[in-house]
C-alpha positions as CSV (number, residue, x, y, z in Angstrom):
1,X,-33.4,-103.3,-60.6
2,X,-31.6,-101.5,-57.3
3,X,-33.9,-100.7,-54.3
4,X,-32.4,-97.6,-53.1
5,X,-33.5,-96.3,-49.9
6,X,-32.3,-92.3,-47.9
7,X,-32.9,-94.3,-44.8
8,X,-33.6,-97.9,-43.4
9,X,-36.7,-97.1,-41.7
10,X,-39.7,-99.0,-40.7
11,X,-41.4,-97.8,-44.4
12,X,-38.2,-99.4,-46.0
13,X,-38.3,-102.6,-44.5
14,X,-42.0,-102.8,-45.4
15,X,-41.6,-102.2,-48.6
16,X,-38.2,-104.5,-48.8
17,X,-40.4,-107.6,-47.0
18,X,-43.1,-107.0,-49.5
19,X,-41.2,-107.0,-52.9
20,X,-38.9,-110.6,-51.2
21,X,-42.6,-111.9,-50.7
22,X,-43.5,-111.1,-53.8
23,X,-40.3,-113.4,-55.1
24,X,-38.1,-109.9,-56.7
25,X,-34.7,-110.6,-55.4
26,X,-32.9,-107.5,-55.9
27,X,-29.7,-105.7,-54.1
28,X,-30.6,-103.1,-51.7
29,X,-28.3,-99.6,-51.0
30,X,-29.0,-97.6,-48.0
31,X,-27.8,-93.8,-48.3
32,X,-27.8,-92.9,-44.3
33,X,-25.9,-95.6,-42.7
34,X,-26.8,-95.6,-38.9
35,X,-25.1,-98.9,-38.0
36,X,-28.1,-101.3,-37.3
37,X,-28.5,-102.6,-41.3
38,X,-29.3,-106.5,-42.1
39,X,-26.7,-108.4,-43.3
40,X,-28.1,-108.0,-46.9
41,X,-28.4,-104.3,-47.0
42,X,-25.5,-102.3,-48.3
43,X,-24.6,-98.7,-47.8
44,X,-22.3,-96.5,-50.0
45,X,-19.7,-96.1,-47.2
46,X,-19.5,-99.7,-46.7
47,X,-19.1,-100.6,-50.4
48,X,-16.2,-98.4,-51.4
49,X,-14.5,-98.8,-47.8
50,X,-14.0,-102.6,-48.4
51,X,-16.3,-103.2,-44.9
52,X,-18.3,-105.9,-46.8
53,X,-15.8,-108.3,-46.9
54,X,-16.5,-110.8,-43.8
55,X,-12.7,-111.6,-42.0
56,X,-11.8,-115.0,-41.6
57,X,-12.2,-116.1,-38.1
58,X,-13.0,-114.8,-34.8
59,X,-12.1,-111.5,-33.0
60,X,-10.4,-112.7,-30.0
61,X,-9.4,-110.6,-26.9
62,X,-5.3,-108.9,-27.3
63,X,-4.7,-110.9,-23.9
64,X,-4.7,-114.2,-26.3
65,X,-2.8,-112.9,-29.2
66,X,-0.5,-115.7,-29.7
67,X,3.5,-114.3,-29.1
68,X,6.5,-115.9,-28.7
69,X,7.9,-117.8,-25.6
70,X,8.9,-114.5,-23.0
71,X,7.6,-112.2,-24.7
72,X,4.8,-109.6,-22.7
73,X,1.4,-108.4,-23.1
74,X,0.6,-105.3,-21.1
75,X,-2.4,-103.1,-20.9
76,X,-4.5,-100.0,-19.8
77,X,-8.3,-98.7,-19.9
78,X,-6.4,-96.9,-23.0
79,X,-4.3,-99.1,-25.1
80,X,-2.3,-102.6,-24.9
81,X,1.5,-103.2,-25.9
82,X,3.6,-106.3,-26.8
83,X,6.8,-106.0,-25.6
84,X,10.0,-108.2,-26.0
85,X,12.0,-107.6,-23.2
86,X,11.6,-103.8,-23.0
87,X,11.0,-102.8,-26.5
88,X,7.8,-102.5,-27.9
89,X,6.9,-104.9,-30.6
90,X,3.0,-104.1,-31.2
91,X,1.3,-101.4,-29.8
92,X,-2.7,-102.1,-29.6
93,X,-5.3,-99.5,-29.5
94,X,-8.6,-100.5,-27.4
């Protein structure tokens, strides 16, 4: 069995609680994806994007991206660049 929901409203999550009480362990799809669902709720976007997967690691800031000995990390409000001498190497969208 699939619990398949439009939305992940208050009704939903009711009704999700209720049938894990009741001990039915089943996978749950949300159709309107507003960006707040539990980590065990999928959505259609998600699933055939590849977001599910979890990256290895943690995000870190582009200020502590490792780069070689001399090379540069600049930035704006906009975007950040790694540079080597004067040439770009990595250009980072914020």
């Amino acid at each position: 069995m699939i619990c398949l929901f439009d939305r992940y409203d208050q009704a939903s999550f009711d009704l999700l609680r209720s049938l894990k009480a009741t001990g039915l362990d089943c996978p749950v799809v949300v159709v309107q994806d507003d960006g707040y669902l539990s980590p065990d709720v999928e959505s259609p976007y998600s699933y055939f994007t590849g977001d599910l997967d979890t990256p290895e690691g943690r995000p870190i800031y582009f200020n502590l991206v490792p780069k070689p000995h001399l090379w540069e990390i600049r930035s704006s409000n906009v975007n950040g660049e790694i540079l080597d001498m004067i040439q770009i190497v990595l250009f980072i969208i914020l």
